[in-house]
C-alpha positions in Angstrom: 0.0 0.0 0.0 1.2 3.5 -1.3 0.1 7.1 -0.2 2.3 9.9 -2.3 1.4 13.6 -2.7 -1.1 15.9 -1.3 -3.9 18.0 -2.7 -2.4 21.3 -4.7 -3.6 24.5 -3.5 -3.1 27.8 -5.3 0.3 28.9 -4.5 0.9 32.4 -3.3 1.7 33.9 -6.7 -2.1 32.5 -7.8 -3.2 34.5 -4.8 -1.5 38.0 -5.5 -3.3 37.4 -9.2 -6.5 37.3 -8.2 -6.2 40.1 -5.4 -4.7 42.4 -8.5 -7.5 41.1 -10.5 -10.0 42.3 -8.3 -9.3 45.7 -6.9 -9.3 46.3 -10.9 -12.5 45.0 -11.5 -14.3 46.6 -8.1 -13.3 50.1 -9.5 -14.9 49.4 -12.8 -18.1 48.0 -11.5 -18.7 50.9 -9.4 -18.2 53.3 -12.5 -20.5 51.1 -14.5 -23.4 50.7 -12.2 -23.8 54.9 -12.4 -23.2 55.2 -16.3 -25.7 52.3 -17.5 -28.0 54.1 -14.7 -27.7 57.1 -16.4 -27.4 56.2 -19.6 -30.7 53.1 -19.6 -28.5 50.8 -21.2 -29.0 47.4 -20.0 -25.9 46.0 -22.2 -24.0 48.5 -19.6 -25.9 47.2 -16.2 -25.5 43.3 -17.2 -21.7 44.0 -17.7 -22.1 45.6 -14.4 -24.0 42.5 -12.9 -21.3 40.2 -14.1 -18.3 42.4 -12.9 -20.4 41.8 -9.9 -20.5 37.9 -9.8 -16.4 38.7 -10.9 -16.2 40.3 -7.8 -17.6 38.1 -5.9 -16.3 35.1 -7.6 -12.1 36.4 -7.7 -13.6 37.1 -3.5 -14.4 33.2 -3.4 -11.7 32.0 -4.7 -9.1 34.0 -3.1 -11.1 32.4 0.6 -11.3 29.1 -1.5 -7.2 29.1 -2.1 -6.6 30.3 1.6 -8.5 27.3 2.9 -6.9 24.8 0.6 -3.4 25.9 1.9 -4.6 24.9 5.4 -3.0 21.3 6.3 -5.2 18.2 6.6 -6.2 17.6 9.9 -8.4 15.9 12.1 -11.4 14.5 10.0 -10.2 16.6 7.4 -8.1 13.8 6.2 -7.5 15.4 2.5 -6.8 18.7 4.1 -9.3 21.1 2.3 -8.6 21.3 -1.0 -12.1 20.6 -2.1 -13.0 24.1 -1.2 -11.4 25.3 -4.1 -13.8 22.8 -6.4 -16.7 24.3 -4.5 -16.0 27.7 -5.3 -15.7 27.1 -9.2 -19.2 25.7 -8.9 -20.5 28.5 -6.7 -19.0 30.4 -9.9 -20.2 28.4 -12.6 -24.2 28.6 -10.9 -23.7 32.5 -10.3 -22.5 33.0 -14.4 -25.9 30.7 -15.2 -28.4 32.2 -12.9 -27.0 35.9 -14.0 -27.5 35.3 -17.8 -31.2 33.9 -17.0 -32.3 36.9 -15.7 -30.3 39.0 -18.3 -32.5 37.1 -20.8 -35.7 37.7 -19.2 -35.1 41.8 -19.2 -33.0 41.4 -22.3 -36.3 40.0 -24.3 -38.2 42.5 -22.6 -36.6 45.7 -23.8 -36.5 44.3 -27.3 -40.2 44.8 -27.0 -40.2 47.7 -25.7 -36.8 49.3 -26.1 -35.9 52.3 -23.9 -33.6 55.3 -25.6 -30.2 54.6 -24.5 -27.8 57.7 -24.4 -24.8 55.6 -26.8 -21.9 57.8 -26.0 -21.3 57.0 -22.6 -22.3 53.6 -22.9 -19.4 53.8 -25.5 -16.9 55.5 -23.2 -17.4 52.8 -20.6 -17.5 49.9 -22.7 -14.0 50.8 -24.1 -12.7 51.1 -20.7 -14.3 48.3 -19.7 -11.8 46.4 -23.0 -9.0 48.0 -21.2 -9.3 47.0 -17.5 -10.4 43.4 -18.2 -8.2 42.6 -20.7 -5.3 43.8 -18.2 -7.2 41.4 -15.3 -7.2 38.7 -17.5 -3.6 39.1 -18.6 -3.3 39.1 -14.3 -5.1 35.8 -14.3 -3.4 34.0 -17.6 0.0 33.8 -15.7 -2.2 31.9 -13.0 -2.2 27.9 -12.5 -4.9 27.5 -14.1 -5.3 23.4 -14.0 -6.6 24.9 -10.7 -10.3 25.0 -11.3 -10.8 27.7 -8.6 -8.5 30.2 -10.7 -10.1 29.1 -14.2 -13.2 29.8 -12.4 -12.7 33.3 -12.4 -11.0 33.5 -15.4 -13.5 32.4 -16.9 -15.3 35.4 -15.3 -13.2 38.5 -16.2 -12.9 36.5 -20.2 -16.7 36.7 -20.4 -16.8 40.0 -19.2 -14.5 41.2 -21.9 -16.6 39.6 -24.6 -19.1 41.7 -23.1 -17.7 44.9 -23.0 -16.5 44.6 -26.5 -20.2 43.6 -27.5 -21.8 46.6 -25.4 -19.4 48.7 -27.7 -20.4 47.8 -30.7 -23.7 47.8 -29.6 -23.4 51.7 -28.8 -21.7 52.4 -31.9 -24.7 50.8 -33.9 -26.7 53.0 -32.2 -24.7 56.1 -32.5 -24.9 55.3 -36.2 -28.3 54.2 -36.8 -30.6 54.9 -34.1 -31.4 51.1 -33.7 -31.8 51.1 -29.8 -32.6 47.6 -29.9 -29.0 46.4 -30.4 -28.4 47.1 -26.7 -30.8 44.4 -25.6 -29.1 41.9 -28.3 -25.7 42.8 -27.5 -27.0 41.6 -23.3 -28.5 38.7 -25.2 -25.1 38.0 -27.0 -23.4 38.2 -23.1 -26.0 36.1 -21.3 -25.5 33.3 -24.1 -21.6 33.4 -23.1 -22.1 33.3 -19.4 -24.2 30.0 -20.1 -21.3 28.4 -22.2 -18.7 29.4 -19.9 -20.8 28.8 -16.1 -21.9 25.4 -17.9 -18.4 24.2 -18.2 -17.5 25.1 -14.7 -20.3 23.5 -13.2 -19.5 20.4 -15.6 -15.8 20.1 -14.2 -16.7 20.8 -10.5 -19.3 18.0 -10.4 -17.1 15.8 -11.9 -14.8 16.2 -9.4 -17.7 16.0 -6.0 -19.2 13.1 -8.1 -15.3 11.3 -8.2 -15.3 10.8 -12.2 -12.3 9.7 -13.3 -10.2 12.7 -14.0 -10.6 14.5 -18.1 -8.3 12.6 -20.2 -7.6 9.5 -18.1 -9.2 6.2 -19.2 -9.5 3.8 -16.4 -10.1 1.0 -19.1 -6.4 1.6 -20.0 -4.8 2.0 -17.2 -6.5 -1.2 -15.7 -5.3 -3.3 -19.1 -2.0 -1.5 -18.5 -1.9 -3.0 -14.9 -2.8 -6.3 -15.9 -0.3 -6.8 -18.3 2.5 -6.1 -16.2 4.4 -9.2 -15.0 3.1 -11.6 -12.9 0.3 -9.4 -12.3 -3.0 -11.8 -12.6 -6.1 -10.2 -12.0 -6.9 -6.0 -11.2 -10.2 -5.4 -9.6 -12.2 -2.9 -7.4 -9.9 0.1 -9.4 -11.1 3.4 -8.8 -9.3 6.7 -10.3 -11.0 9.8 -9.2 -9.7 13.5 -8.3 -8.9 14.6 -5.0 -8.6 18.1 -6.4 -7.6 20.2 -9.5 -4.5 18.2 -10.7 -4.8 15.9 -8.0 -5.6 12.7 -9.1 -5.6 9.2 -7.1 -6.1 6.0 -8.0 -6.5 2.4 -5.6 -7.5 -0.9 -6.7 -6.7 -4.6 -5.9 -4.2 -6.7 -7.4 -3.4 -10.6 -7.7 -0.2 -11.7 -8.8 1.1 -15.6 -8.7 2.2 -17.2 -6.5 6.0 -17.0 -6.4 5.9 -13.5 -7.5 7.1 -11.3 -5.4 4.2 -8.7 -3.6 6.0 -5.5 -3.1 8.2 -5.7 -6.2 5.2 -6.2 -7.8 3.9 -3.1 -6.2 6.5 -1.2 -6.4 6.3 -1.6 -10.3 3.0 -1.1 -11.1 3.6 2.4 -8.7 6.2 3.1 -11.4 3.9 2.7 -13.9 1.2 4.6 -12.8 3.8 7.4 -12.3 5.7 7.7 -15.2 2.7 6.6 -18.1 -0.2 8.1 -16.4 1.1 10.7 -13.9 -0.6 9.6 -10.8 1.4 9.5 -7.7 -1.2 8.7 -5.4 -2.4 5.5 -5.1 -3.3 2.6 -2.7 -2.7 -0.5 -4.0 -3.7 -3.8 -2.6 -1.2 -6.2 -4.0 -2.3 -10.3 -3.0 -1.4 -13.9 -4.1 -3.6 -15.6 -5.9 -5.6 -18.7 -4.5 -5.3 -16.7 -1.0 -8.3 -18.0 0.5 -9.8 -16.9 3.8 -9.2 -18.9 7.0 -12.1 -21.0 7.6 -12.6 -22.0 11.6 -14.5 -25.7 11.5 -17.2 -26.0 14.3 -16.9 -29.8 16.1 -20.4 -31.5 15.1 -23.2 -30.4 17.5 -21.3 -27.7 19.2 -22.9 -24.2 19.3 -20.6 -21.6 17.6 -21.5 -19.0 19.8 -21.2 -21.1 23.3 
């Protein structure tokens, strides 16, 4: 039996990201929320919404990362890197429920479409392209296997979609009048926030539901255990992820009988290491033919006297 490793939290440099990430994105929420006030431009307020959930999401996962550095410990066994997995679906659900009810006014306005002053809904938009694209520059250098830092990524990439839509949007209507194209252009966002909240609630419940990890194909890895030598039978095998880039595997292993137990552990350890890049595993290496002990009761005897 082998334990290697321990869950991976964001390291330090991860944390200073998303701290820089978010006093850059607070200061632009607050100047949207006033302009697309002022200006009736719900492209402008559902930017302002989802610089919101950004907020609140770089918030999480900066919380998230500082709990996951925290060492296992009492029935935390696994320390807590798991919190970091809850926050990217805490993210994902926020992105989803946002664009739902950016549809339902979105839809609304296109049937009745308010007049939406275009110039400062261009002004902000275009600063908007400017601050988010430097946040997500911030957040690229990030670890982001970590699913709590692609979480807000995620985010602050949507948003920039967004902005750049609400811009165009404005410039349509600087140039033709058509005030409906800032209700499309918060239709356009709200379909982005679905694409990128549905993979992030995808990936985090693989993870709480112990799928094997993306890309890893327990069929394989179980025909590549079996094969090795003297290996006879591999049952029970189970390869889920602890965390972001923290897989573990366990499962039960026969070998013959004049083969040696931990050499053949030791091998298929190897194995698992250098082909499949997973360090931590439990293996349960046992002749074959090892049958339990069976006590034999004298005839008429009560077992339990």
């Amino acid at each position: 039996m082998s334990h290697h490793g321990h869950p991976r939290a964001s390291s330090p440099a991860d944390v200073r990201r998303l701290a820089g990430a978010l006093g850059l994105i607070l200061g632009l929420m607050a100047v949207e929320v006033v302009v697309g006030i002022l200006a009736s431009s719900l492209a402008l307020l559902s930017d302002a919404g989802h610089m919101l959930t950004d907020a609140g999401a770089i918030g999480m996962s900066l919380v998230a990362a500082r709990l996951a550095a925290r060492p296992a410990r009492g029935a935390m066994t696994y320390g807590l890197g798991r919190a970091e997995i809850l926050s990217a679906q805490a993210n994902g659900v926020t992105l989803l429920v946002l664009a739902a009810l950016i549809v339902y006014e979105g839809v609304w306005r296109i049937v009745s479409p308010p007049d939406v002053h275009a110039w400062p809904v261009l002004a902000v938009a275009l600063a908007g392209i400017v601050v988010n694209l430097a946040a997500a520059g911030i957040l690229a250098g990030a670890e982001r296997r970590s699913l709590n830092v692609e979480g807000s990524f995620q985010h602050v990439l949507t948003d920039l979609y967004a902005f750049i839509g609400t811009a165009l949007a404005a410039l349509v209507i600087l140039t033709t009048g058509f005030d409906r194209a800032d209700p499309i252009a918060s239709l356009a966002i709200a379909a982005l926030m679905v694409r990128s909240g549905y993979g992030l609630v995808r990936a985090s419940g693989r993870v709480f539901l112990e799928a094997a990890p993306e890309g890893v194909d327990p069929n394989a890895i179980g025909r590549a255990l079996a094969g090795q030598p003297g290996v006879v039978e591999v049952h029970d095998l189970h390869i889920w992820e602890v965390t972001s880039g923290f897989p573990a595997l366990s499962a039960h292993v026969l070998v013959g009988r004049d083969t040696d137990c931990h050499a053949a552990r030791r091998s298929l350890e190897h194995l698992l290491h250098t082909a499949f890049e997973i360090e931590h595993t439990t293996l349960q290496v046992e002749h074959e033919g090892g049958e339990l002990l069976q006590v034999e009761v004298p005839h008429g005897k009560d077992p339990t006297s």
